[in-house]
N, C-alpha and C positions, 0 to 999 in steps of 0.2 A: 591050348593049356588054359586054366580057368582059376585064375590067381583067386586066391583064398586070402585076403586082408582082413584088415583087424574093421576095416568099415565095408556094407556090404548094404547095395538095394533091396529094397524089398516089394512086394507083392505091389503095394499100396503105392508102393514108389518115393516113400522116405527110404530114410538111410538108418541101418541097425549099426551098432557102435558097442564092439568089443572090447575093452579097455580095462586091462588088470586096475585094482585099485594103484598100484606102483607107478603105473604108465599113466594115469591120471592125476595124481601125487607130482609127479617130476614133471605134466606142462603146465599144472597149477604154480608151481614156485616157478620154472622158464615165464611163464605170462607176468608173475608179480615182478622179475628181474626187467624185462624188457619195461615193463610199463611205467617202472621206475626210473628208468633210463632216459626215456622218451620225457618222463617226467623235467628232470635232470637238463636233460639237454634243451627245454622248449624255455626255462627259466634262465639258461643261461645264453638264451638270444638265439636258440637250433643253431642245428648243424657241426656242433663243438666237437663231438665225440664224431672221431676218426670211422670209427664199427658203425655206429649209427648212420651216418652219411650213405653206407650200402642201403639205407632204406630213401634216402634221398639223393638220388647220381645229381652230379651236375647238368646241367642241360645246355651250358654254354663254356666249355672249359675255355679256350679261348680266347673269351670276352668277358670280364670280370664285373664288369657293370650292368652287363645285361643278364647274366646269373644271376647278381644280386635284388636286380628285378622281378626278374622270373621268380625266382624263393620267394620274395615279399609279394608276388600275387596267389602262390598256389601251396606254402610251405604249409600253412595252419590248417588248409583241406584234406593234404595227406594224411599230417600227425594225424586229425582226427578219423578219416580211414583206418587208419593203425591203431587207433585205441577202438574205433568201436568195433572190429577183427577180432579185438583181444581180450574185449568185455562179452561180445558172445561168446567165443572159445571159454572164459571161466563160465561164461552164467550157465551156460548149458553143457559143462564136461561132467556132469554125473546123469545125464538123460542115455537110455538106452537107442532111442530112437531119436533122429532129426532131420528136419527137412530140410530143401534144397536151399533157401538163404540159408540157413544156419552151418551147411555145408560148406559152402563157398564162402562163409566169413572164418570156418574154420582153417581152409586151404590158405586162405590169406595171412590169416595170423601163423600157422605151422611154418606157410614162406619164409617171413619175416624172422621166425624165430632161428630157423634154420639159416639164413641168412647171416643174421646177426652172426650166430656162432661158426660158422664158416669163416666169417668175414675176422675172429677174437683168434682163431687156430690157423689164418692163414692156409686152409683147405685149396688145394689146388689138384691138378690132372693126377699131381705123381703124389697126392696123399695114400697113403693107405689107411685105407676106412675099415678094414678088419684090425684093431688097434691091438699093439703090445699092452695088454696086462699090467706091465711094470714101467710103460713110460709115464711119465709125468701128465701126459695129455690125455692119453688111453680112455679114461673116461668120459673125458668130453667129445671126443673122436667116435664114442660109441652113440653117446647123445646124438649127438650130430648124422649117423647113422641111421639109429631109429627115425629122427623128422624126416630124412629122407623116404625112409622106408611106408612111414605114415602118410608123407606126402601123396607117394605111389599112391599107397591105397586109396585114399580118398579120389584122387584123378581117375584108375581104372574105377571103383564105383560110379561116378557123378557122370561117366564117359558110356556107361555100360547099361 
């Protein structure tokens, strides 16, 4: 079977990028929420925001001083991993075509973003990700859906 995604290799060996203006729309505002966040959180000492933390696991649950370590050696290389995921994901969300970095800083950032909002809805084994219309969350449950669904694509591309 020869999955048909919204991102797709090409001849040349970039990557062709199908993206209603909607679908483009909605990771432009997802990029400005997260980056804002990251923002947020890097001013009030990282790590604050509970959801955010899913971008930063512990490394030493355990040992509390050596965590604290560990984050004051390698926390400020991550964030900026994560913002500059998130600055190519906007700088180049309106190109039809993109190459392999620009690919793989997209998968990063979609990660993260999906991430995040899995981690704000509490998504687990027994969510159901085809959402009720009329719950409360439905919407975001569908978000969270498509990054999945995006993620796919981009993996079988970059794989294929």
């Amino acid at each position: 079977m020869i999955f048909r995604g919204p991102i797709r290799r090409t001849r040349r060996g970039d990557f062709e990028v199908r993206l209603s203006n909607g679908e483009r729309q909605l990771l432009t505002s997802l990029v400005s929420q997260l980056r804002a966040a990251l923002e947020a959180d890097t001013e009030a000492g990282g790590a604050k925001d509970p959801v955010l933390r899913r971008l930063f696991p512990t490394a030493y649950p355990d040992d509390e001083r050596r965590d604290l370590e560990y984050r004051s050696m390698v926390h400020d290389d991550l964030v900026a991993r994560h913002r500059a995921s998130l600055d190519t994901l906007e700088s180049t969300l309106s190109a039809t075509r993109v190459d392999e970095e620009a690919l793989l800083a997209w998968m990063g950032a979609v990660n993260d973003l999906r991430l995040v909002l899995g981690t704000r809805l509490d998504v687990s084994e027994e969510t159901e990700l085809i959402p009720d219309p009329d719950h409360p969350e439905g919407p975001a449950l569908a978000v969270y859906g498509y990054l999945g669904f995006l993620l796919e694509s981009m993996v079988e591309a970059i794989s294929g």
